[in-house]
GUDRENNU-262467 format. One record per residue: residue number from 1; residue in three letters; z, x, y of N, C-alpha, C in turn. Coordinates in steps of 0.1 Angstrom, whole numbers. Layout:
# GUDRENNU-262467
(site NUM ALA (Z X Y) (Z X Y) (Z X Y))
...
//
This chain:
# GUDRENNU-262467
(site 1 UNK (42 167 285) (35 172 273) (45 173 261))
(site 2 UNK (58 179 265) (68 179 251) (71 168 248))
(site 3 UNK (72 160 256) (77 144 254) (61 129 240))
(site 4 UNK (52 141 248) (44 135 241) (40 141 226))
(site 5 UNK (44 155 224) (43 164 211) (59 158 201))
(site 6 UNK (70 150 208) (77 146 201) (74 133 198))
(site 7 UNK (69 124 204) (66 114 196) (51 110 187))
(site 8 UNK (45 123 193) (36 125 177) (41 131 169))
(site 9 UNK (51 136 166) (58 144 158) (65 132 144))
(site 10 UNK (71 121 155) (77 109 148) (68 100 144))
(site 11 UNK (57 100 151) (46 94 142) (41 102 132))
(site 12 UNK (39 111 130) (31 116 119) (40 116 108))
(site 13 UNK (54 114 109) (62 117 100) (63 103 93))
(site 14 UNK (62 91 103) (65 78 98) (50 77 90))
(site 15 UNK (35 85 93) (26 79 87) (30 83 69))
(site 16 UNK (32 100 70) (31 107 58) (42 96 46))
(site 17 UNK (33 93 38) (38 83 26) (34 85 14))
(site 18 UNK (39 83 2) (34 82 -6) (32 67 -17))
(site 19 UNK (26 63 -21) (23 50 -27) (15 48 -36))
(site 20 UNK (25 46 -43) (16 45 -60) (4 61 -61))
(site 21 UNK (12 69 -56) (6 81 -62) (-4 87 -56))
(site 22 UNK (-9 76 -40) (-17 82 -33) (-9 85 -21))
(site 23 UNK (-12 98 -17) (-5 103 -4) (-14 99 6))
(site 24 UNK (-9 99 18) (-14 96 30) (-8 103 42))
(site 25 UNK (-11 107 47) (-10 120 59) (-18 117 69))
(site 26 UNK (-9 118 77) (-17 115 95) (-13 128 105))
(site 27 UNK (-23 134 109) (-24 147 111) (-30 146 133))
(site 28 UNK (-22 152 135) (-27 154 150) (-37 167 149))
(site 29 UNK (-55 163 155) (-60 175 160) (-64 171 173))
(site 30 UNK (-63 179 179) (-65 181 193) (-57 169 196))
(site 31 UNK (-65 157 207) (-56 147 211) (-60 132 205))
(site 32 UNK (-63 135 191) (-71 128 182) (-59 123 169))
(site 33 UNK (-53 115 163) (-48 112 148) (-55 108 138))
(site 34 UNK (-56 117 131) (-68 113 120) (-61 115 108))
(site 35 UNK (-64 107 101) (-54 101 87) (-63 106 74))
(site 36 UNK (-60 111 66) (-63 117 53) (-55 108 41))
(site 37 UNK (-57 105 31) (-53 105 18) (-58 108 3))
(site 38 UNK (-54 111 -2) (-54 119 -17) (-48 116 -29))
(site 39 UNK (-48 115 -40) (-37 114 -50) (-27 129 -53))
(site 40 UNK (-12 123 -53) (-5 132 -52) (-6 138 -68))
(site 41 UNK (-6 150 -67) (-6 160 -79) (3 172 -82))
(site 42 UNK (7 165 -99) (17 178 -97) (12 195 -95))
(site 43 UNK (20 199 -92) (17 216 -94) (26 222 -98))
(site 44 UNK (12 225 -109) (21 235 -124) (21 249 -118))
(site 45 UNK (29 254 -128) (35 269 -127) (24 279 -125))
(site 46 UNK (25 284 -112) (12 297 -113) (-3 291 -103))
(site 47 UNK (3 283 -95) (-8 272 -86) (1 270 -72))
(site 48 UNK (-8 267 -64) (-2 263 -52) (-9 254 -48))
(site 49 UNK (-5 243 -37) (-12 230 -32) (-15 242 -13))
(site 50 UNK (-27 242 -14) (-33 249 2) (-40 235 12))
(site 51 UNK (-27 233 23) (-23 224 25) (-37 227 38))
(site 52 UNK (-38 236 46) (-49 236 55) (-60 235 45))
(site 53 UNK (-64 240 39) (-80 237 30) (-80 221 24))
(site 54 UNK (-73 215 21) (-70 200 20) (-71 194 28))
(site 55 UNK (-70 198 38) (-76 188 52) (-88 191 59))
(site 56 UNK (-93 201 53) (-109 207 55) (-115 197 47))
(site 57 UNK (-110 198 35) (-117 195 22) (-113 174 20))
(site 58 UNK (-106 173 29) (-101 160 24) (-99 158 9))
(site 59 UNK (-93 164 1) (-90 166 -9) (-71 167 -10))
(site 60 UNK (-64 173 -19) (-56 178 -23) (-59 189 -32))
(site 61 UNK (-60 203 -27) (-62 215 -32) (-57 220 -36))
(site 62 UNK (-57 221 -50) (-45 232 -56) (-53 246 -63))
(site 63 UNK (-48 254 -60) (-55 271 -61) (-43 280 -73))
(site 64 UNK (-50 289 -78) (-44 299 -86) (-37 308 -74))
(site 65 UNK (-18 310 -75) (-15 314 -68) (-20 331 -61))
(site 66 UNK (-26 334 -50) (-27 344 -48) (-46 348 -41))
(site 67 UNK (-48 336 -48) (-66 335 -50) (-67 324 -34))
(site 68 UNK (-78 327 -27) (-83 321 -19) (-92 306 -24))
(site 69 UNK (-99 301 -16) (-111 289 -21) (-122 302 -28))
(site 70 UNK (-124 311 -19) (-139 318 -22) (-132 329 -33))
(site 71 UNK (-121 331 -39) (-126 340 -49) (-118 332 -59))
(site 72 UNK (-115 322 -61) (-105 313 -73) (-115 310 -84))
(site 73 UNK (-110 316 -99) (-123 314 -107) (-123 298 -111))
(site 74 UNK (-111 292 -103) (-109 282 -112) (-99 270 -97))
(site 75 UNK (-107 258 -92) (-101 252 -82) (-95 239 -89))
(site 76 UNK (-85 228 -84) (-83 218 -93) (-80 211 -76))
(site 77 UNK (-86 200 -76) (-80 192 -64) (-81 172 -73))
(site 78 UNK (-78 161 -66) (-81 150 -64) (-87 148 -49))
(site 79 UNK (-95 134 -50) (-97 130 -39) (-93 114 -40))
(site 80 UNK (-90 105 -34) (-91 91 -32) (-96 82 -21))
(site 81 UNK (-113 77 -26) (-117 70 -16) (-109 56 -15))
(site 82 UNK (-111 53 -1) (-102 42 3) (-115 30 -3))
(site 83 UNK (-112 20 -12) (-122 4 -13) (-118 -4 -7))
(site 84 UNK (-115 -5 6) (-114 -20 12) (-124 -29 12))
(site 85 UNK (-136 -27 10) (-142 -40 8) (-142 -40 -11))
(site 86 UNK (-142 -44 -17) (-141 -43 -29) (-152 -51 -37))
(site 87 UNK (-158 -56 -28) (-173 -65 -35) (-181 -57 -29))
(site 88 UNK (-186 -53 -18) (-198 -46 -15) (-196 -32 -26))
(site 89 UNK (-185 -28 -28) (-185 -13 -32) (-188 -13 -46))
(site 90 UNK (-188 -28 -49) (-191 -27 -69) (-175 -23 -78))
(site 91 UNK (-181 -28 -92) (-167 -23 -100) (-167 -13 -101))
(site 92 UNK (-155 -7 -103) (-151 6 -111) (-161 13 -116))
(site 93 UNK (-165 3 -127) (-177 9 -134) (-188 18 -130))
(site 94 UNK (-189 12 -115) (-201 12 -106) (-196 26 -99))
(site 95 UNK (-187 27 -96) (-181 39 -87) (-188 51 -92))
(site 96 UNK (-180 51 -107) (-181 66 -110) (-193 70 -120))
(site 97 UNK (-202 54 -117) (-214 60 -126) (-224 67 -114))
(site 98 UNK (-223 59 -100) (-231 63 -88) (-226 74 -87))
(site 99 UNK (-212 83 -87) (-210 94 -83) (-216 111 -93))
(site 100 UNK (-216 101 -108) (-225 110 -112) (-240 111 -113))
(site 101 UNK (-245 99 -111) (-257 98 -106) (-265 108 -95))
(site 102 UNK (-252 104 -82) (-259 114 -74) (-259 128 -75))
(site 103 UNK (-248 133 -84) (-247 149 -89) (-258 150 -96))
(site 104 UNK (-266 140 -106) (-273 145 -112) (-288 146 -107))
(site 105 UNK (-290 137 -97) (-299 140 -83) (-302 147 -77))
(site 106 UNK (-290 153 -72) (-289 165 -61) (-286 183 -67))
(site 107 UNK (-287 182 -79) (-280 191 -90) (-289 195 -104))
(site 108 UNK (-294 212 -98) (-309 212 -107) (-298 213 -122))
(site 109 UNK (-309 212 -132) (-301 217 -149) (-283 207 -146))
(site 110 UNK (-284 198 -141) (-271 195 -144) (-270 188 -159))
(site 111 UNK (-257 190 -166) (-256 185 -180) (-241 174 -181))
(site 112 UNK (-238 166 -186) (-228 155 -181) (-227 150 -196))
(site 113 UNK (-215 156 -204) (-209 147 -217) (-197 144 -211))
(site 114 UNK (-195 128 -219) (-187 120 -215) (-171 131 -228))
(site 115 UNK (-158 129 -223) (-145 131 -230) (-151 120 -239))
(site 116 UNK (-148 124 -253) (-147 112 -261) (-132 110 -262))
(site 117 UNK (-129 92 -258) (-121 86 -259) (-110 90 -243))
(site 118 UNK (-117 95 -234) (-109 99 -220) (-98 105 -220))
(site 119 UNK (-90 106 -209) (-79 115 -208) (-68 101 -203))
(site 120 UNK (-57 104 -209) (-49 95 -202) (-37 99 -190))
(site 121 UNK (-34 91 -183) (-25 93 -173) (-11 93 -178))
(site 122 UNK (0 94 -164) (14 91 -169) (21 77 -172))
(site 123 UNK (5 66 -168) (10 53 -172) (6 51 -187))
(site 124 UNK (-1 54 -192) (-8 56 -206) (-24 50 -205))
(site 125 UNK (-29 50 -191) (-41 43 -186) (-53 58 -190))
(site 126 UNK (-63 50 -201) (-69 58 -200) (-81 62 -193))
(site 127 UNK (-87 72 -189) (-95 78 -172) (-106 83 -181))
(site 128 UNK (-121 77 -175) (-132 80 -174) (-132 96 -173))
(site 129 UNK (-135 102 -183) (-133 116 -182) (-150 126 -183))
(site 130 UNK (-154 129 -176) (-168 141 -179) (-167 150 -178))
(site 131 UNK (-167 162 -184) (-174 177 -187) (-189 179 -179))
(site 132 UNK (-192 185 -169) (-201 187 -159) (-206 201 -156))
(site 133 UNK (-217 204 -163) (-224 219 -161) (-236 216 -159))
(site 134 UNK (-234 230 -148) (-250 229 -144) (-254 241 -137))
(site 135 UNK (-267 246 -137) (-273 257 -136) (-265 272 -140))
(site 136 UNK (-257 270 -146) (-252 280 -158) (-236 285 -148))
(site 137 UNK (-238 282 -136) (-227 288 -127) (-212 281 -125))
(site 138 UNK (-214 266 -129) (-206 257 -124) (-202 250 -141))
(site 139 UNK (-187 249 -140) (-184 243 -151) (-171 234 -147))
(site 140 UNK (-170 220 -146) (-161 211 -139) (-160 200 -149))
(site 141 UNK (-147 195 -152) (-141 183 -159) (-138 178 -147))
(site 142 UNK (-141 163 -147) (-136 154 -136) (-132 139 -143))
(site 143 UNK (-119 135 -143) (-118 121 -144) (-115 113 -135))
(site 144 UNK (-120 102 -137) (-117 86 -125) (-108 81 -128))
(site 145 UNK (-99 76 -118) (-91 64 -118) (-95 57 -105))
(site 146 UNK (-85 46 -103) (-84 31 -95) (-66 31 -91))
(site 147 UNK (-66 28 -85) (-49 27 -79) (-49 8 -69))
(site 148 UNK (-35 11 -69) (-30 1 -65) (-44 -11 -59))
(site 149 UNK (-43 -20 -71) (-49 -30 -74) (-67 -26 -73))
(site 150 UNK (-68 -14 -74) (-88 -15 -70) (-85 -13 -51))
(site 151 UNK (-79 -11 -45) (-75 -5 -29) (-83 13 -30))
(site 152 UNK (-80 21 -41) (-83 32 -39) (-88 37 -52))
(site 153 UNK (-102 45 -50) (-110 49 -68) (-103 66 -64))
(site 154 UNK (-104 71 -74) (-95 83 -75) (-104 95 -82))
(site 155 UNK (-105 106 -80) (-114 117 -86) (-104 127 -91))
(site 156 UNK (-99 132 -97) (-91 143 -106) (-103 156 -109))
(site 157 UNK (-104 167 -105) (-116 175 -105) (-115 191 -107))
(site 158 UNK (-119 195 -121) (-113 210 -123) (-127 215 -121))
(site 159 UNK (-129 224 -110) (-143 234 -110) (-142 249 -116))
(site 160 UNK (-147 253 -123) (-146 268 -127) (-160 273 -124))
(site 161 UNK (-155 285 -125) (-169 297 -120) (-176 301 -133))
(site 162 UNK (-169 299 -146) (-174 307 -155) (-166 300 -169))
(site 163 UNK (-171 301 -180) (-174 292 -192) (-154 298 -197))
(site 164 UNK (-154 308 -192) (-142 317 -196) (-132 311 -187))
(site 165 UNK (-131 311 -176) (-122 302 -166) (-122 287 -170))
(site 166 UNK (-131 282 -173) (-133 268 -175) (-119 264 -195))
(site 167 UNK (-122 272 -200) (-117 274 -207) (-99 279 -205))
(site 168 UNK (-94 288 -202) (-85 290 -199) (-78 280 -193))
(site 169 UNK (-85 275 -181) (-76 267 -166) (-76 251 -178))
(site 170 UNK (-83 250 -184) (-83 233 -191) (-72 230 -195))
(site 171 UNK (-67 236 -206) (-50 225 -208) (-42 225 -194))
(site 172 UNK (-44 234 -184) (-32 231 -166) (-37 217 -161))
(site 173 UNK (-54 220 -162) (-57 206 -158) (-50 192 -166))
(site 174 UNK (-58 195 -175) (-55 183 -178) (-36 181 -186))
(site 175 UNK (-30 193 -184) (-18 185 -179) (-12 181 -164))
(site 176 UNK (-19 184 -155) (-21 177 -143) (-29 162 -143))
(site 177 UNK (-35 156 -152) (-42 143 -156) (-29 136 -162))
(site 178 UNK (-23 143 -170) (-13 133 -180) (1 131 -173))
(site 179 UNK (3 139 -162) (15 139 -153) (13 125 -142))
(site 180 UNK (-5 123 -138) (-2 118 -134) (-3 107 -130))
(site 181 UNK (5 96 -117) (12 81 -122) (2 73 -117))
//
């Protein structure tokens, strides 16, 4: 058994990579390897990355230091879906219009202005950026990107509990957008 917890130990270490800004982590549960990736994000002063809730969440979670998931007025994570087929999944364009689509399907009073003129990254690529409220409780800026070649669409996603949080946490965010590569 030790023999076998040491060479999952050396695999998981050879999976954990980072590439072009998407991390990838391969994680032993039970007698299972199941692989996660995310876009890596910096973390600003006064935040922490909550590394078990990010593999709940398949995300990269970053929390106001001190605050849990259930009382943080204010959550900031990315996600990156993997596009290996890249024709069945549609362009870019298509990604992140379906993804607001379905929020606005499944999401009573949801309201969706576009950033005029988007948010840019640390390459100077500018990101599909929306402002997203709905039923008075939830207030979320989310921008899209695309990574290494159209392989992976990318979600950048600030949730607040309240018009006051939403306000405050926005310049961390979105210096968390302009950091990143």
């Amino acid at each position: 058994m030790k023999k076998f917890m040491l060479v999952a130990a050396i695999i998981l270490a050879s999976i954990a990579t980072v590439s072009g800004e998407i991390e990838r982590v391969g994680r032993m549960e039970g007698s299972k390897m199941k692989l996660y990736w995310w876009p890596k994000l910096q973390i600003p002063k006064g935040w922490v990355h909550d590394e078990e809730l990010s593999f709940d969440k398949s995300s990269n979670m970053l929390l106001p230091k001190g605050k849990t998931f259930n009382d943080a007025p204010t959550l900031i994570y990315g996600r990156a879906f993997y596009n290996k087929d890249k024709v069945a999944r549609g362009s870019f364009k298509d990604f992140y219009k379906d993804d607001l689509d379905t929020m606005r399907k499944n999401t009573e009073n949801f309201q969706i202005t576009q950033v005029k003129d988007g948010l840019k990254d640390a390459k100077g690529d500018v990101l599909p950026t929306f402002d997203c409220h709905y039923n008075g409780e939830t207030y979320d800026e989310i921008c899209y990107g695309e990574e290494e070649g159209g392989d992976y669409r990318t979600m950048i996603i600030m949730s607040s509990t309240s018009k006051e949080a939403f306000a405050k946490d926005l310049p961390t965010y979105r210096q968390i957008v302009a950091s990143y590569k």
